[in-house]
C-alpha positions in Angstrom: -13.5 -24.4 -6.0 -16.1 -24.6 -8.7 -13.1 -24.4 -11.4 -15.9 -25.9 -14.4 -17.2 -22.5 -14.0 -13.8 -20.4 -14.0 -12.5 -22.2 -17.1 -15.9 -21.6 -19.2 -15.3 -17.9 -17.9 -12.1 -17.8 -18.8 -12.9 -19.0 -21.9 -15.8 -16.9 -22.9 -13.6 -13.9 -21.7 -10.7 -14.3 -24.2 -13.0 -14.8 -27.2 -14.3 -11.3 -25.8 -10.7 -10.2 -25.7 -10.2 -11.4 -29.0 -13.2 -10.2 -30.6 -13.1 -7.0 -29.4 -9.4 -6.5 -30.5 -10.5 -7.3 -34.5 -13.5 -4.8 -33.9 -11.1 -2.4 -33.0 -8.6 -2.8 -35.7 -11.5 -3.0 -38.3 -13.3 0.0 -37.1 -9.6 1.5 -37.1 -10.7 5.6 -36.8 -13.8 4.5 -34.0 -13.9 7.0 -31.2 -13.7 4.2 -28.9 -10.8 2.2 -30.5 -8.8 5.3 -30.4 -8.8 5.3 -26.4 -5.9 4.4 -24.1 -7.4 1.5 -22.3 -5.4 -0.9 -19.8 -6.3 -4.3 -19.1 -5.2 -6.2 -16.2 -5.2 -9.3 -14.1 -5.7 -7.9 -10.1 -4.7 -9.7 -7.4 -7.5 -11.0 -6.5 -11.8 -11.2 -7.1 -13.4 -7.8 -6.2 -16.2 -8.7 -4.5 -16.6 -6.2 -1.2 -16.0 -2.0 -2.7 -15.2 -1.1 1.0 -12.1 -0.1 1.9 -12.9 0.5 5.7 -15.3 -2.3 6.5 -12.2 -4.8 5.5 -8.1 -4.5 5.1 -8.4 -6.5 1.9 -5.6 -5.8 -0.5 -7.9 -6.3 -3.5 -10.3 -3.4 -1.7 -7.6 -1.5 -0.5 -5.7 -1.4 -4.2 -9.4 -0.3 -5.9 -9.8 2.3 -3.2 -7.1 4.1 -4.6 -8.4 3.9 -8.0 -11.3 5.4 -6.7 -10.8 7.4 -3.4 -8.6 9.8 -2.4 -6.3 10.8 1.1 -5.7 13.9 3.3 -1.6 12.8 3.5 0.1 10.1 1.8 3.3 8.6 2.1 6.2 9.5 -0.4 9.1 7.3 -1.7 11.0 8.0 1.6 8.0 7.1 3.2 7.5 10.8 4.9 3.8 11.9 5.0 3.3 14.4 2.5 0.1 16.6 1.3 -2.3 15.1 -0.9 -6.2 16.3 -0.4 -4.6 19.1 2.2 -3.6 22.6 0.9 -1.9 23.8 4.3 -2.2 22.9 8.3 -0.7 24.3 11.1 -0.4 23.0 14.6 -1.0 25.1 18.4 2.1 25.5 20.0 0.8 23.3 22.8 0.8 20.8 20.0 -3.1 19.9 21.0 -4.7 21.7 17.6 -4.1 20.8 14.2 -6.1 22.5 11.6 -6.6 21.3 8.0 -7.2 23.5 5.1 -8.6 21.2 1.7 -7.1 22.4 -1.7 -9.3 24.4 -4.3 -10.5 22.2 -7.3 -11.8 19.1 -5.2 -14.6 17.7 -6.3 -16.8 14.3 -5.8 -17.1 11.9 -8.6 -20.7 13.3 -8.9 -19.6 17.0 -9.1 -20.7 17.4 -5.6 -17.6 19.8 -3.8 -15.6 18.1 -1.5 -16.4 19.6 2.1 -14.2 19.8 5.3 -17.5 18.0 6.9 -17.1 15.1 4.4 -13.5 14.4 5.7 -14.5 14.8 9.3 -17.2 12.1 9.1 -15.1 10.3 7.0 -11.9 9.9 9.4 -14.3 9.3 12.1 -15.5 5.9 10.4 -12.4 5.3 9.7 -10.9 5.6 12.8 -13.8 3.1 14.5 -12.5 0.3 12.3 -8.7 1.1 12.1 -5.9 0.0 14.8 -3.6 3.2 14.1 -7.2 5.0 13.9 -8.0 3.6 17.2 -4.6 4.4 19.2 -4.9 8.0 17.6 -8.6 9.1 18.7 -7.9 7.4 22.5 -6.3 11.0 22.6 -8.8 13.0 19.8 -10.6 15.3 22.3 -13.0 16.6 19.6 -12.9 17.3 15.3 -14.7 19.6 13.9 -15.4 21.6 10.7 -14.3 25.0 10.8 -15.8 25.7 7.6 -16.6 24.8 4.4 -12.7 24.1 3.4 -11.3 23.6 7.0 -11.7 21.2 9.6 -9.7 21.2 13.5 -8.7 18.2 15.1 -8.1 18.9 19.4 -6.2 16.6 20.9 -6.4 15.1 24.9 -2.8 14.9 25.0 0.6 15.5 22.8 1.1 12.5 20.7 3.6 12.6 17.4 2.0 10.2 15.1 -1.2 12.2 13.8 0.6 12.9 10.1 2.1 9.6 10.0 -2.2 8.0 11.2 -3.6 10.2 8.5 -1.1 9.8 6.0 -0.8 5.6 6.2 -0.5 3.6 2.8 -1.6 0.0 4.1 -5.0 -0.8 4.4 -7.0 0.1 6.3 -6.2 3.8 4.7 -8.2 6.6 5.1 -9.7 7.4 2.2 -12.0 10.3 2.4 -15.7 10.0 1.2 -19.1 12.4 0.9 -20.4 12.3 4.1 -23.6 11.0 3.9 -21.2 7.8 2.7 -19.5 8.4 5.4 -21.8 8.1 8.4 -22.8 4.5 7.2 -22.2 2.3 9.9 -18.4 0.8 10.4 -19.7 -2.5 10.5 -21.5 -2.0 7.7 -20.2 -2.5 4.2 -20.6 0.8 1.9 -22.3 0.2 -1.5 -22.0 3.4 -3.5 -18.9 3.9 -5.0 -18.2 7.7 -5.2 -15.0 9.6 -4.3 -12.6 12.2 -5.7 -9.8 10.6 -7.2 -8.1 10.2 -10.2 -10.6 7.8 -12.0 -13.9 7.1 -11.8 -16.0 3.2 -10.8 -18.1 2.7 -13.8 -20.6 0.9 -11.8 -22.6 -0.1 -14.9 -19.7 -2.4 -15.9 -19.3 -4.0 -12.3 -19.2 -7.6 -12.0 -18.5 -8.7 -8.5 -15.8 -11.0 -8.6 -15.5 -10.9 -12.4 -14.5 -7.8 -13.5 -14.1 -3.7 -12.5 -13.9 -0.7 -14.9 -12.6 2.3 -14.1 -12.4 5.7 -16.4 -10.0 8.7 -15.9 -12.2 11.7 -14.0 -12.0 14.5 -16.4 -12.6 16.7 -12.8 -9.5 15.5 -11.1 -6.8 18.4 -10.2 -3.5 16.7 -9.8 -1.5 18.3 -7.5 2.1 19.9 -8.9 4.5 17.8 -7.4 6.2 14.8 -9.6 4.2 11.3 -8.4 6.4 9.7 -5.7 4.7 6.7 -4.0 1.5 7.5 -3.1 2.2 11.2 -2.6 2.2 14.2 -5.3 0.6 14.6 -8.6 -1.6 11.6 -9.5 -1.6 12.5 -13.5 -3.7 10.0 -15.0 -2.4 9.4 -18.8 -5.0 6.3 -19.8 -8.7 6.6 -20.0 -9.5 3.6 -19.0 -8.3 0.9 -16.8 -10.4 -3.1 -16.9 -9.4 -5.4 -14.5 -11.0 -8.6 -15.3 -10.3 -11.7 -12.8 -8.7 -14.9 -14.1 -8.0 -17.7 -12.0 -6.3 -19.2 -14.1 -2.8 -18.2 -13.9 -1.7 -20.2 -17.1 -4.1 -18.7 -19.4 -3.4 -14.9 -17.8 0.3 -15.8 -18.5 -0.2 -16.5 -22.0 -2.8 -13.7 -22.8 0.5 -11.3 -21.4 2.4 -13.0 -24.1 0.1 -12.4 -26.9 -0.6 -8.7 -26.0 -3.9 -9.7 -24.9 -3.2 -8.1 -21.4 -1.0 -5.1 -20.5 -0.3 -6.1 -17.0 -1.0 -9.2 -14.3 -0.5 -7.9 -10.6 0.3 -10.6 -9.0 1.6 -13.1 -11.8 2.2 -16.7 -11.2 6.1 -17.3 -9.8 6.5 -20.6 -11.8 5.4 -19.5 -14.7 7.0 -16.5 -15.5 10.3 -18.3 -16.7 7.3 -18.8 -19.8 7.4 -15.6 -20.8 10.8 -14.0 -19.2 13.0 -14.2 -23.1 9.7 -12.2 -23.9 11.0 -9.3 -25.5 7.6 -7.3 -24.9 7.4 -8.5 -21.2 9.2 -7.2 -18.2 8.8 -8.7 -15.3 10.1 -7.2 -12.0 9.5 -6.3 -8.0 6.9 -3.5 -7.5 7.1 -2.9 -3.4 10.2 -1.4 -3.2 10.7 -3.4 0.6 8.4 -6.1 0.2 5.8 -8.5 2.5 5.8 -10.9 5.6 4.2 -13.9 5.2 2.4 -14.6 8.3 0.2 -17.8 9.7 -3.5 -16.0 11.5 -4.5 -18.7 14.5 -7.9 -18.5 15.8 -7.6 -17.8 19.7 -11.3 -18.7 20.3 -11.4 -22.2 19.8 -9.6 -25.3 20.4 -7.0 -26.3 20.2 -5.7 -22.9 19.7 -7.4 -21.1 22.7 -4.6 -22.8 24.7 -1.5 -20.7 24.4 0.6 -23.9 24.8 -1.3 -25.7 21.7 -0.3 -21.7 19.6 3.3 -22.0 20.6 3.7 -26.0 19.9 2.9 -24.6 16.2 6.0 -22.5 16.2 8.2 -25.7 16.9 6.8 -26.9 13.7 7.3 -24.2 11.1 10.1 -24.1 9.0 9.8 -20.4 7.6 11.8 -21.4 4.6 9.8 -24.3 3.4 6.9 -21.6 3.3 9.3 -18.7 1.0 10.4 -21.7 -1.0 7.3 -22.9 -2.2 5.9 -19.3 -2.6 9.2 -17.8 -4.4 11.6 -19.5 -6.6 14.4 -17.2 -6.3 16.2 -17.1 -2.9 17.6 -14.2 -3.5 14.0 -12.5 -3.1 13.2 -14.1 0.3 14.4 -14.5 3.9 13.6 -16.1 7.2 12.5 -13.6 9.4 11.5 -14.0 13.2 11.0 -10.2 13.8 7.2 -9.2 14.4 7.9 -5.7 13.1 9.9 -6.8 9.8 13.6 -7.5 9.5 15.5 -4.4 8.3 13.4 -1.5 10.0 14.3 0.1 13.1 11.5 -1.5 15.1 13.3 -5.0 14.3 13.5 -7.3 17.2 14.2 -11.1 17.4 13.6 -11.6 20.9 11.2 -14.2 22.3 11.5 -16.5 18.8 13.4 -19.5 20.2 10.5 -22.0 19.3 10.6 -20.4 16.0 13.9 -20.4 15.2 14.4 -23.9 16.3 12.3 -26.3 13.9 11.5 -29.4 16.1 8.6 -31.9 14.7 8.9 -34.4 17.6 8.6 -31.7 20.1 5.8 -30.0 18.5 4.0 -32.9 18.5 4.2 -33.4 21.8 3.2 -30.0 22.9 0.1 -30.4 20.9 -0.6 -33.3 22.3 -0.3 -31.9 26.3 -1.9 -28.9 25.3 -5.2 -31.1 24.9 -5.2 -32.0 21.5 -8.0 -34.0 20.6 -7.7 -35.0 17.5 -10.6 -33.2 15.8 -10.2 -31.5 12.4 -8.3 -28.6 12.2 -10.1 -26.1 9.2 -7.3 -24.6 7.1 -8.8 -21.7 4.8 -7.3 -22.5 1.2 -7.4 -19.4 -1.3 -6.6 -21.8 -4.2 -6.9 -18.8 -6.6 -3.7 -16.8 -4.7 -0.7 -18.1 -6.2 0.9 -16.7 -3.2 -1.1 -18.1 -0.5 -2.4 -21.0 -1.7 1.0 -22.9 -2.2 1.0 -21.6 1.8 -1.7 -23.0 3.1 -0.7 -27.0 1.5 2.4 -26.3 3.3 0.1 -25.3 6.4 -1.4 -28.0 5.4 1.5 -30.1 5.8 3.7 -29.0 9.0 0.0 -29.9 10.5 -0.1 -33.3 9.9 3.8 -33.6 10.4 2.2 -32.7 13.9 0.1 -35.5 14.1 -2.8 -33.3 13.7 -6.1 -34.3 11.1 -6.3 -31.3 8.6 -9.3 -30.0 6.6 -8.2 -27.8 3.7 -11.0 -26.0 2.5 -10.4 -24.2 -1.0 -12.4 -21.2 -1.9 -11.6 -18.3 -3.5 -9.4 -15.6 -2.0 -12.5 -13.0 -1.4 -14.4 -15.8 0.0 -11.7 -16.0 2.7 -11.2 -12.0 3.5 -15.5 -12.4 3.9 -15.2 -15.8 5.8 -12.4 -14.9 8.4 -14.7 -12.5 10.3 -16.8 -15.6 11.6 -16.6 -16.5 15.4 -18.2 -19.2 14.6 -17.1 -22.8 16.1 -14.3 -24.4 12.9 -17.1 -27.2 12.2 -19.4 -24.8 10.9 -18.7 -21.7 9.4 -15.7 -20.9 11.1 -11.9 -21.9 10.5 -8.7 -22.5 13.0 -6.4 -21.3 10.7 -5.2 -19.3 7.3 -2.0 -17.7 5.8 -2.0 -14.0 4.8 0.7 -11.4 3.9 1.4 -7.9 4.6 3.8 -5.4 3.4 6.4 -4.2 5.5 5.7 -0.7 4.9 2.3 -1.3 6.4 3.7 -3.4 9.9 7.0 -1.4 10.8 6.0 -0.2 14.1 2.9 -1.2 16.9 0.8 1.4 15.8 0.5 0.3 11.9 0.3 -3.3 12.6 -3.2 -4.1 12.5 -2.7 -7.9 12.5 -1.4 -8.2 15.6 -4.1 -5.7 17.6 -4.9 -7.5 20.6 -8.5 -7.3 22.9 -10.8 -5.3 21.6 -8.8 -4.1 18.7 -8.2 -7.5 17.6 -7.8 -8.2 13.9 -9.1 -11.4 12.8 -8.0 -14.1 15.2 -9.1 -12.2 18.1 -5.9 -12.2 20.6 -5.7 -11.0 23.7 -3.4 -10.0 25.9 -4.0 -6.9 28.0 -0.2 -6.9 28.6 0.3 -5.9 24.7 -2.7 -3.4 25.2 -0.8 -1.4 27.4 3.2 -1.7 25.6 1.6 -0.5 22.9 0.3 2.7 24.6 2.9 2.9 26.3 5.1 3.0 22.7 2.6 5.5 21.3 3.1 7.9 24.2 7.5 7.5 24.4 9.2 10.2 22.4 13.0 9.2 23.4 14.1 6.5 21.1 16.3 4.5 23.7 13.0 3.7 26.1 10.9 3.0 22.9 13.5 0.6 21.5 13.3 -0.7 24.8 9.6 -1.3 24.7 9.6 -2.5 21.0 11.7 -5.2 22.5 9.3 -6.4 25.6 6.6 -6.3 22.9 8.3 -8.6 20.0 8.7 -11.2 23.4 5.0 -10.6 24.4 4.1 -11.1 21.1 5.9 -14.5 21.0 4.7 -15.7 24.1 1.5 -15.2 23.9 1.6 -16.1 19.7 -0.4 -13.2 18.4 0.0 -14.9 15.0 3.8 -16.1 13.2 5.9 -14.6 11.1 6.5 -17.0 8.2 9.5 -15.0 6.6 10.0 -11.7 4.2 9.8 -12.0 0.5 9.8 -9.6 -2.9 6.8 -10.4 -4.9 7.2 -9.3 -8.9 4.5 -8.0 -11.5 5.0 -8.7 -15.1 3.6 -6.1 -18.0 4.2 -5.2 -21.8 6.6 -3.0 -22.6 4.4 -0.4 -23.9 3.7 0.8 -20.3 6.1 3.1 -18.4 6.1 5.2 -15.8 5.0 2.4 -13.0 5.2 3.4 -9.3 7.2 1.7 -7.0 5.0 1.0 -4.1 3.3 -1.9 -1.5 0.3 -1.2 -3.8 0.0 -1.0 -7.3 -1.1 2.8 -8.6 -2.5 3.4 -12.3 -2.1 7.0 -12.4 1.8 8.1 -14.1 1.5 4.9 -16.5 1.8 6.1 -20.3 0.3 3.2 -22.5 2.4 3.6 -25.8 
């Protein structure tokens, strides 16, 4: 970590701050000073604008800014209309047909077009798991015409709403088509998409800082906001989200008014700020994340299943939530692939995981071939989440009898970094600790990480017997036989070690008092947030 640089950045930013708040309240009747603007601390750098290329939350939580979605999930988490008008469905169940609302528009006053959103979910479905197991039955989609669009199916299946309505990353946002029919693979670099506020492109600092203004040609739709679904009103102008490492000095610019909002505040130090009249400090996701530990199943050690399961005798889940959380009462050890609490929860298979034995870890490493080389642990030292993850990563290693290399870097270096197949000793890494919300790993369909062959996330598992129990679980309508095969795949999982669960914790965010009218959700949303 190059922290010289952060802390002269840091500190040239709140003189900015600073200045700019006496410039305001000397200009007093200024046009500009008279504007409702936010300023917050994301969770991350922004350095990658492209929500489909990578399942980033950072990229994911600016895509909503920015982008909009045909469905979205509501506070009951039930797909509900957002960019759609009306649909119906063939009473062979094999044709839907979408028809958009009046009143969309592109950022750049282009009309949104049915084409736009078929090209659009096509890209999306080429990079997304719950886009892939949807269009293995997609027999064709097609725009109808200028406002509506048919989607033909192979097959019957009953998950196309829930696909096209899915709040965790990758979502699919819709974008102008000739956006759109950019490669998958291929990062996006224009910016432009019809939702409630508008990337000021000018003011763009990659990793430094993002600006986003209220679109004057957004139509909201009636319904009161709930989750991601109904009326995004947006009640700011302006929303900057400048990056700051430094967790201390984002704390105490919250104190002193400086900022409105940090998004993923520093644990420790909120008991700072928490007699802070002006400060409230609270969960946001109303069911929270899993914690989970991403193995790299192409090299060694780790390409050995026995050398992936030896690291389950070795985790203690709670000495992960502990140093991550402070308050017990917002965490739990959690074996179940699918979350603990949903009705896809299954603790079958998690013996080694459950049981917490050092010596025999060690030993399994060992016969699994262990060599002894330098095991590359990706550090995002700017995460106060998963950083204090990855020392204990870190640690359990070594209690292993296994030589660690802890490389720190910057959490945007590591969502760019962990798609290199390259050998650890290069550019490539053995192991890092991520999260994910529940919301967006309930069932096999939603939960990217643990995709295995050639829908592998990063990590790149693969087991063909997981391939097929989880087409298998997309195809069963009756619940019992489902449960059933939710069950063989939390032991497949297991076995094979896909990745571990690491437990299931609340995270909080901490604003001034002066905004109301946050969203519960797994990300956080800027539209419904009056700025007294």
């Amino acid at each position: 970590m190059h922290w010289g640089g952060s802390y002269f950045a840091t500190r040239h930013w709140r003189i900015a701050v600073l200045a700019a708040a006496g410039l305001a309240a000397i200009t007093g009747g200024a046009a500009e000073a008279q504007k409702k603007v936010i300023r917050s601390v994301p969770i991350g750098s922004l350095k990658i604008v492209d929500p489909i290329w990578t399942t980033a939350y950072i990229t994911r939580n600016h895509a909503y800014m920015v982008w909009d979605t045909l469905f979205a999930l509501d506070a009951n988490n039930v797909p509900q209309p957002q960019m759609v008008d009306s649909w119906t469905v063939s009473d062979d169940k094999l044709t839907y047909t979408f028809k958009l609302r009046n009143g969309l528009k592109w950022h750049d006053d282009a009309p949104v077009r049915a084409a736009d959103c078929v090209a659009s979910l096509k890209r999306w479905a080429a990079k997304d798991g719950m886009g892939r197991a949807l269009w293995e039955f997609v027999a064709s989609i097609e725009a109808v015409d200028a406002a509506s669009f048919k989607l033909a199916l192979k097959q019957p299946v009953g998950f196309v709403l829930d696909a096209l309505g899915k709040i965790d990353s990758n979502v699919p946002f819709m974008m102008p088509e000739r956006i759109a029919n950019t490669d998958p693979n291929t990062q996006i670099t224009e910016v432009i998409g019809s939702g409630p506020f508008r990337f000021i492109k000018e003011e763009f600092v990659p990793g430094s800082k993002v600006v986003y203004e209220k679109f004057e040609g957004y139509v909201p739709r009636q319904e009161p906001a709930s989750q991601a679904a109904g009326g995004k009103v947006v009640k700011v102008d302006r929303v900057e989200s400048t990056y700051l490492p430094d967790a201390a000095v984002a704390t105490g610019a919250l104190a002193k008014g400086e900022l409105d909002l940090l998004e993923s505040p520093s644990d420790d130090l909120m008991r700072t700020v928490e007699k802070n009249p002006n400060v409230v400090i609270e969960p946001n996701d109303p069911l929270g994340y899993q914690l989970f530990l991403v193995i790299n199943h192409l090299h060694p050690p780790f390409d050995k299943k026995e050398a992936r399961q030896a690291l389950m005798w070795g985790i203690k889940q709670t000495d992960y939530l502990a140093a991550i959380i402070s308050d017990p009462k917002r965490y739990q050890a959690c074996v179940a692939v699918f979350g603990c609490g949903g009705t896809n929860e299954s603790r079958l298979g998690a013996e080694a995981l459950s049981g917490f034995d050092p010596a025999k870890a060690k030993a399994m490493l060992t016969v699994a071939g262990y060599d002894g080389r330098s095991l590359v642990v990706m550090d995002p030292a700017d995460n106060t989440i998963l950083h204090p993850a990855a020392l204990v990563t870190a640690q359990m290693l070594r209690r292993m009898g296994a030589t660690v290399d802890l490389q720190a870097m910057d959490w945007s270096t590591l969502t760019q970094r962990r798609a290199s197949k390259d050998p650890p000793g290069q550019v490539g890494w053995n192991l890092f600790v991520t999260n994910a919300t529940l919301t967006g790993i309930g069932n096999p369909l939603l939960h990217t990480y643990i995709k295995n062959c050639e829908q592998a996330w990063y990590g790149w598992p693969c087991d063909k017997k997981i391939v097929d129990l989880t087409r298998q679980w997309a195809l069963e309508t009756d619940s019992a036989k489902r449960k059933a095969i939710t069950d063989q795949l939390q032991q497949a999982h297991m076995e094979n070690v896909s990745y571990i669960p690491l437990g299931q914790y609340r995270s909080i965010i901490a604003y001034r008092k002066e905004l109301t009218g946050l969203i519960r959700a797994p990300s956080l949303f800027y539209w419904n947030i009056e700025k007294r």
